[in-house]
N, CA, C and O atoms as a Tinker XYZ file with bonds, in Angstrom:
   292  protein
     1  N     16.707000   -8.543000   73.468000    73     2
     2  CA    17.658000   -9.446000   74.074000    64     1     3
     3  C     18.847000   -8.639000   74.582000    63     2     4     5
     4  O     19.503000   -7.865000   73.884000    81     3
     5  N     19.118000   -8.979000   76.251000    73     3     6
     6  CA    20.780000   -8.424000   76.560000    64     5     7
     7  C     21.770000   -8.941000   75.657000    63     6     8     9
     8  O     21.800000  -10.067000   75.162000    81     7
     9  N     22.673000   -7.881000   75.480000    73     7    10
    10  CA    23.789000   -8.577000   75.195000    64     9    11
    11  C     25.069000   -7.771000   75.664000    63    10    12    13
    12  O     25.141000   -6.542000   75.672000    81    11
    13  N     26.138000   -8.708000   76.081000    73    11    14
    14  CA    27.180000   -8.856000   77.185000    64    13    15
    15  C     28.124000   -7.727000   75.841000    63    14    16    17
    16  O     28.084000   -8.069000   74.659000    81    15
    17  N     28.896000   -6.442000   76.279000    73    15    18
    18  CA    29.739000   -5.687000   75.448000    64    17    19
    19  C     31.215000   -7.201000   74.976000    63    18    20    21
    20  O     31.773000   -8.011000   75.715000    81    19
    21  N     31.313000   -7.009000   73.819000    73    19    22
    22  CA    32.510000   -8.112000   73.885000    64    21    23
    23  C     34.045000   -7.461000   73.229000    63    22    24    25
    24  O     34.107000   -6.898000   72.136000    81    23
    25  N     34.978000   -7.634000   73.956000    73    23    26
    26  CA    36.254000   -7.037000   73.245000    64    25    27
    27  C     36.546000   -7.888000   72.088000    63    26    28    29
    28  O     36.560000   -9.116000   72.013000    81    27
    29  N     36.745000   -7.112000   71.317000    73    27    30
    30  CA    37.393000   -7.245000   69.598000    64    29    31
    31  C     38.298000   -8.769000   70.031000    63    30    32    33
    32  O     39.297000   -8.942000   70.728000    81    31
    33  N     37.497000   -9.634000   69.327000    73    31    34
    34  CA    38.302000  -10.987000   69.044000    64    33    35
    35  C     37.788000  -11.818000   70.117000    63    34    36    37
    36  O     38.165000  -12.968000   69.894000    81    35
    37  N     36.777000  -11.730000   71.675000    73    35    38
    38  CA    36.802000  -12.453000   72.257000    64    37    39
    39  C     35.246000  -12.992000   72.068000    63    38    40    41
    40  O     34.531000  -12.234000   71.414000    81    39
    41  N     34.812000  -13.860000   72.420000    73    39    42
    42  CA    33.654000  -14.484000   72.632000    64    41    43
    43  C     33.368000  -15.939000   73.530000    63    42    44    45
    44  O     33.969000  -17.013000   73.493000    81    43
    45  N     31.860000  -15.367000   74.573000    73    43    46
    46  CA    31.976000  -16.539000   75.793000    64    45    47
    47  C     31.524000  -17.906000   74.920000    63    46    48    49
    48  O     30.877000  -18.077000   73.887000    81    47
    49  N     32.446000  -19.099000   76.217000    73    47    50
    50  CA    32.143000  -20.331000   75.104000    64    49    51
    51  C     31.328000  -21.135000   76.649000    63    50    52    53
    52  O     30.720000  -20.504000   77.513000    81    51
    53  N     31.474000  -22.122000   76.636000    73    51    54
    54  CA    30.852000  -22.777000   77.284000    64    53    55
    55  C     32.129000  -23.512000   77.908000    63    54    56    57
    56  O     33.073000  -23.685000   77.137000    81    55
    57  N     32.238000  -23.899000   79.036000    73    55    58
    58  CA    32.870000  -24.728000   79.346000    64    57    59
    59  C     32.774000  -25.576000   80.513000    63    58    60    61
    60  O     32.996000  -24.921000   81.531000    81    59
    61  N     32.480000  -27.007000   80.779000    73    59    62
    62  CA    32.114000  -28.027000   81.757000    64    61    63
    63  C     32.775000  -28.879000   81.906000    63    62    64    65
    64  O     33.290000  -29.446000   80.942000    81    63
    65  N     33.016000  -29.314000   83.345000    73    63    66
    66  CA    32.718000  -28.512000   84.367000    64    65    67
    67  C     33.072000  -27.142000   84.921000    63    66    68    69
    68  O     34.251000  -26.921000   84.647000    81    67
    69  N     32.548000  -26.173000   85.562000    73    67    70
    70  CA    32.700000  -24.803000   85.733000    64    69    71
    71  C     33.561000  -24.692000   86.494000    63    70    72    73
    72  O     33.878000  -23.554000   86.842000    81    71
    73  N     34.345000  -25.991000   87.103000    73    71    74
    74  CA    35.260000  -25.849000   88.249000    64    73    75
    75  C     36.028000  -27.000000   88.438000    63    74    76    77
    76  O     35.328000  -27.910000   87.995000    81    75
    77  N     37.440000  -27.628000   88.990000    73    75    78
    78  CA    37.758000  -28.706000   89.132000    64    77    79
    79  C     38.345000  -28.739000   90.061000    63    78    80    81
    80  O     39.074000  -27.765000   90.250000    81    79
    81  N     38.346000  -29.851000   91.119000    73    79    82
    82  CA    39.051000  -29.999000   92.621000    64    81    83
    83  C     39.700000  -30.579000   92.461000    63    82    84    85
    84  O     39.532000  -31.397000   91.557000    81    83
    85  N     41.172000  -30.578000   93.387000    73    83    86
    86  CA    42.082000  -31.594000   93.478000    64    85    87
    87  C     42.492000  -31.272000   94.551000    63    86    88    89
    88  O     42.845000  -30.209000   95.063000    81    87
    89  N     42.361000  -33.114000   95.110000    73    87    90
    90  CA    43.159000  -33.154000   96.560000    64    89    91
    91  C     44.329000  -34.155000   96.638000    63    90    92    93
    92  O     44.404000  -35.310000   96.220000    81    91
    93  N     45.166000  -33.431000   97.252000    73    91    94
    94  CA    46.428000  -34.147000   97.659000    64    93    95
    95  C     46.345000  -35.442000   97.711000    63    94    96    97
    96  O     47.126000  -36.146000   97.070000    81    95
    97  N     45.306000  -35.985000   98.545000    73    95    98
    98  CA    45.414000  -37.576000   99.300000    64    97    99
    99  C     44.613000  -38.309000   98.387000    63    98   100   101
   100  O     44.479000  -39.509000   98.624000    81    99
   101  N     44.044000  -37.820000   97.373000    73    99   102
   102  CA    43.369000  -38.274000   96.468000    64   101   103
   103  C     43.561000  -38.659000   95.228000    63   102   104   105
   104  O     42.603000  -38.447000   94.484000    81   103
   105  N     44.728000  -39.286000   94.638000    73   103   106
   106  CA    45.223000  -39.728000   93.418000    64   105   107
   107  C     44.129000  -39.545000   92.074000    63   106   108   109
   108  O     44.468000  -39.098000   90.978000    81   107
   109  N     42.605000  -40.050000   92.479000    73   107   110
   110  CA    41.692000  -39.884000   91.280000    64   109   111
   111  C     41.300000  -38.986000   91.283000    63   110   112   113
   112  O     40.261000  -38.763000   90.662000    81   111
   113  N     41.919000  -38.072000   91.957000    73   111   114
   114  CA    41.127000  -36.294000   91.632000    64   113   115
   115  C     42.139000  -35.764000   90.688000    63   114   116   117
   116  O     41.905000  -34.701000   90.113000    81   115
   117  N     43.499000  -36.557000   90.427000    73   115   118
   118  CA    44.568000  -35.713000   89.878000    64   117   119
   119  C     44.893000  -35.463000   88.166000    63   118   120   121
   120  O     45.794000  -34.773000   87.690000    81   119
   121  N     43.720000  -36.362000   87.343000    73   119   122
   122  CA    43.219000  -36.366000   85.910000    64   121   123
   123  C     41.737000  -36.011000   86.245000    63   122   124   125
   124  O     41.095000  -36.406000   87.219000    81   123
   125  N     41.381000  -35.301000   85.380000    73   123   126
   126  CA    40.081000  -34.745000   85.342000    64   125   127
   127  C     40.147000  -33.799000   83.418000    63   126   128   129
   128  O     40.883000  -33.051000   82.774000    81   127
   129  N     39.168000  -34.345000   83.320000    73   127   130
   130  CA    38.822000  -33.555000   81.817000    64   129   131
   131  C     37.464000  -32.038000   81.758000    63   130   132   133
   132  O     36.618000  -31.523000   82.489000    81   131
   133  N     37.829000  -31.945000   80.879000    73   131   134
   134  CA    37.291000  -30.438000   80.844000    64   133   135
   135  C     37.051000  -30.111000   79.610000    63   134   136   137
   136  O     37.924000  -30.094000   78.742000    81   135
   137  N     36.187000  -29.904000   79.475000    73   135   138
   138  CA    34.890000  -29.879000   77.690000    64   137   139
   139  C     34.744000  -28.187000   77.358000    63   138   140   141
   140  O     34.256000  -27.305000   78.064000    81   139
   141  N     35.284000  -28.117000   76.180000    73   139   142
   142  CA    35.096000  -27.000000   75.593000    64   141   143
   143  C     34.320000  -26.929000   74.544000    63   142   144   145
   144  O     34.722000  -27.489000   73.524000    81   143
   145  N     32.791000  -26.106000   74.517000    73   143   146
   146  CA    32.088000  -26.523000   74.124000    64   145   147
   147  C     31.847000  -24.864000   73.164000    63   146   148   149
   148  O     31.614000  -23.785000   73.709000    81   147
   149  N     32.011000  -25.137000   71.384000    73   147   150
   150  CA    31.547000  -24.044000   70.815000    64   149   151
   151  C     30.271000  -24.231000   70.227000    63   150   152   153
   152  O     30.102000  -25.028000   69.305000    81   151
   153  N     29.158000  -23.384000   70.819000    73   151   154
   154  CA    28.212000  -22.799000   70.388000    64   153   155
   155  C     27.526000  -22.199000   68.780000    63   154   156   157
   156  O     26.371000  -22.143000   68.356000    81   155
   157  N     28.926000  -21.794000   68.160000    73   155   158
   158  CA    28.712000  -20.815000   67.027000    64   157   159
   159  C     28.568000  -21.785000   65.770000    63   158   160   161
   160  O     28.771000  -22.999000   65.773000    81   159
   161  N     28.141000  -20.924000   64.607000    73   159   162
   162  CA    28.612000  -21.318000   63.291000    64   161   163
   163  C     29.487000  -21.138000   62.649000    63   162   164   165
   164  O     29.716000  -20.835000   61.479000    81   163
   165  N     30.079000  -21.381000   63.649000    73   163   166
   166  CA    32.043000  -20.834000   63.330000    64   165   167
   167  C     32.977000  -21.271000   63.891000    63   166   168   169
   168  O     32.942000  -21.311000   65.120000    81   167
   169  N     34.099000  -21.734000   63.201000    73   167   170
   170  CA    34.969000  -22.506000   64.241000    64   169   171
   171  C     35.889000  -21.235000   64.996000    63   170   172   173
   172  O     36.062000  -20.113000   64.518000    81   171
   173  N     36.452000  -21.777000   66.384000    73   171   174
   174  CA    36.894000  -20.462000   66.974000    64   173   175
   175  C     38.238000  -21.001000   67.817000    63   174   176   177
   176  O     37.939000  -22.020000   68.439000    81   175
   177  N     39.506000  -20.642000   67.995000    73   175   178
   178  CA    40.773000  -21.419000   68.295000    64   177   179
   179  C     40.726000  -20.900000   69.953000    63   178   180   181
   180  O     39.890000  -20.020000   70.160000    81   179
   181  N     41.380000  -21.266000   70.923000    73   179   182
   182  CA    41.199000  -21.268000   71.989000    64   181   183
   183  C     43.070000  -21.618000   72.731000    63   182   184   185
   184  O     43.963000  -22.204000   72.121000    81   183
   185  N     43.159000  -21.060000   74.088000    73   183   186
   186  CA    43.994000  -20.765000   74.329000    64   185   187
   187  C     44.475000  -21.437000   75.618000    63   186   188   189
   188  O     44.981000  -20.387000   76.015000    81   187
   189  N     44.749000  -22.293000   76.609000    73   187   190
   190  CA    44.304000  -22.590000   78.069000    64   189   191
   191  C     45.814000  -22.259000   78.214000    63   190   192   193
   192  O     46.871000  -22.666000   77.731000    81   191
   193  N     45.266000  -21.001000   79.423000    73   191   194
   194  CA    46.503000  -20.452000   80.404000    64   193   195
   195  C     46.215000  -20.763000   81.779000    63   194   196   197
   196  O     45.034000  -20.687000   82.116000    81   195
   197  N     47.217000  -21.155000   82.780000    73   195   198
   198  CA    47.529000  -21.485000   84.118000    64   197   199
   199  C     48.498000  -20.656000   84.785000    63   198   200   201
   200  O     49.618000  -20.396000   84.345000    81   199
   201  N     47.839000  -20.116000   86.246000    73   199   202
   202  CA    48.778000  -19.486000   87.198000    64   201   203
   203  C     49.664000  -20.524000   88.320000    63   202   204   205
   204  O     49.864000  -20.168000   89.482000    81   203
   205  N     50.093000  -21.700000   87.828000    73   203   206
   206  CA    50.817000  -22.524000   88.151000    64   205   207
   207  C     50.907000  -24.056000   87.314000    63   206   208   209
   208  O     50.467000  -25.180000   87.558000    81   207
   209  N     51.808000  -23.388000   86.082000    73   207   210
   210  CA    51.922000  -24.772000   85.092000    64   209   211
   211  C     52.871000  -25.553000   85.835000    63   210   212   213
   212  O     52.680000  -26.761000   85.688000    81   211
   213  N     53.683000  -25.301000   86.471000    73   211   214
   214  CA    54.819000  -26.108000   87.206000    64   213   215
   215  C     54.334000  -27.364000   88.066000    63   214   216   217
   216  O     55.039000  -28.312000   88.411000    81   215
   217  N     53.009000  -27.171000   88.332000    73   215   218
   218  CA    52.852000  -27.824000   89.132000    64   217   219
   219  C     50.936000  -28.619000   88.480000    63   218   220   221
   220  O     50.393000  -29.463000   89.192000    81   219
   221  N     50.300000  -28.180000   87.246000    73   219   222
   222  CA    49.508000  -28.590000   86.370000    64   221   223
   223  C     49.793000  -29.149000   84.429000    63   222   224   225
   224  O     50.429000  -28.244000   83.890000    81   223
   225  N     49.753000  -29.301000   84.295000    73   223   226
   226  CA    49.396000  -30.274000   82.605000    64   225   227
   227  C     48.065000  -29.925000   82.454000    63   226   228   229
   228  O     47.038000  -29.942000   83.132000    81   227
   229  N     48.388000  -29.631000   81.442000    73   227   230
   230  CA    46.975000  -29.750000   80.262000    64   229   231
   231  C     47.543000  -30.406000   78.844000    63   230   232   233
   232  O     48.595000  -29.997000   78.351000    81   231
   233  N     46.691000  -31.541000   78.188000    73   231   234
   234  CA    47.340000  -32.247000   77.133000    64   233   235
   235  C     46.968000  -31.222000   75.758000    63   234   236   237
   236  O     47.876000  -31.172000   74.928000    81   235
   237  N     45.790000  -30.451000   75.465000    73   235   238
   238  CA    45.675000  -29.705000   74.595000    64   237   239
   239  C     45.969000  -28.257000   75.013000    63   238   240   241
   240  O     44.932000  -27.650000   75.281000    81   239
   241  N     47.120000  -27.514000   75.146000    73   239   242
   242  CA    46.701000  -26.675000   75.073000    64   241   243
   243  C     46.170000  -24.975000   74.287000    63   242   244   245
   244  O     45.846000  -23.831000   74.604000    81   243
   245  N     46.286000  -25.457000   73.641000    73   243   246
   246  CA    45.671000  -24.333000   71.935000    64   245   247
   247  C     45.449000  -25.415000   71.352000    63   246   248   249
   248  O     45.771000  -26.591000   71.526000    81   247
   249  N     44.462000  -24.481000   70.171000    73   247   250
   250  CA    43.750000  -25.411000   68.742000    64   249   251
   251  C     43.105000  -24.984000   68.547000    63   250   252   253
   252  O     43.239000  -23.779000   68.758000    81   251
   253  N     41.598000  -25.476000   67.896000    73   251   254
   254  CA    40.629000  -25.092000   67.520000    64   253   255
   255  C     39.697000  -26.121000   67.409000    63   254   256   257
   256  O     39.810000  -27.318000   67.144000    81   255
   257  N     38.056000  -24.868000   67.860000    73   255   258
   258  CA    37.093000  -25.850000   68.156000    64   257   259
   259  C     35.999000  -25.516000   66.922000    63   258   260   261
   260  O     35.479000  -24.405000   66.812000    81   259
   261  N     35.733000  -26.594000   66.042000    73   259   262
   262  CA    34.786000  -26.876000   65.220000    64   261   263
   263  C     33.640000  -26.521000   65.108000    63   262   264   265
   264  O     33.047000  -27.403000   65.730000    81   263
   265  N     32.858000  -25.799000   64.725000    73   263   266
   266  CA    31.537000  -25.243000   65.000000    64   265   267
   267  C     30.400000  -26.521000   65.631000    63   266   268   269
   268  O     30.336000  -27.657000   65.160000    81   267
   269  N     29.886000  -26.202000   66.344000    73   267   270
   270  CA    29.110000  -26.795000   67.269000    64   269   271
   271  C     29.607000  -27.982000   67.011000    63   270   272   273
   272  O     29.342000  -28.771000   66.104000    81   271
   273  N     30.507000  -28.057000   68.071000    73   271   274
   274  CA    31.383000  -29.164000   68.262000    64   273   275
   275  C     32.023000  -28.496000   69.488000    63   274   276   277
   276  O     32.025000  -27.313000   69.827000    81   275
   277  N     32.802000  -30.059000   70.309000    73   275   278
   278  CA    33.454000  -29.691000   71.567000    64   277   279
   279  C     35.010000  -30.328000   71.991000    63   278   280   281
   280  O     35.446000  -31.351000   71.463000    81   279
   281  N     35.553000  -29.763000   72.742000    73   279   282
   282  CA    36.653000  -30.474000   72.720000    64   281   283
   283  C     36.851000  -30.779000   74.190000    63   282   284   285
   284  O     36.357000  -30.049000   75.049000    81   283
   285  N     37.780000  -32.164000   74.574000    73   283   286
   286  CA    37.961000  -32.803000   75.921000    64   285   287
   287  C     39.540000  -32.224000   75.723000    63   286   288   289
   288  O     40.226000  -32.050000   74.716000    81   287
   289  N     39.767000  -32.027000   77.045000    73   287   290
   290  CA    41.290000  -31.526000   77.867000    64   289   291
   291  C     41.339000  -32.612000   78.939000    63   290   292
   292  O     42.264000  -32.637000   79.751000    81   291
């Protein structure tokens, strides 16, 4: 089996949808949720950073996700 080199402390999680749009003229594009989904037998805390919070919200952003278990943003 491949396996991806991983830096000390990080590990890939899953997360859906892989992408989110938002348009101006579009009011119901402007909430959208986003599933963080851990894989492991281990719970693992998580971090959500933005290159423009001024102008985005996120309602969770740190915590921790429960072993195979997921969390909504």
């Amino acid at each position: 089996m491949f396996k991806l080199p991983l830096e000390e402390g990080k590990l890939p999680v899953f997360v859906f949808p892989q992408s989110l749009s938002f348009y101006l003229d579009d009011s119901i594009t402007h909430k959208q949720v986003l599933t963080l989904y851990n894989p492991y037998d281990f719970s693992i805390r998580f971090k959500v950073l933005g290159t423009s919070p001024q102008k985005y919200s996120v309602d969770h952003t740190e915590g921790t996700v429960k072993s195979k278990c997921c969390v909504d943003m």
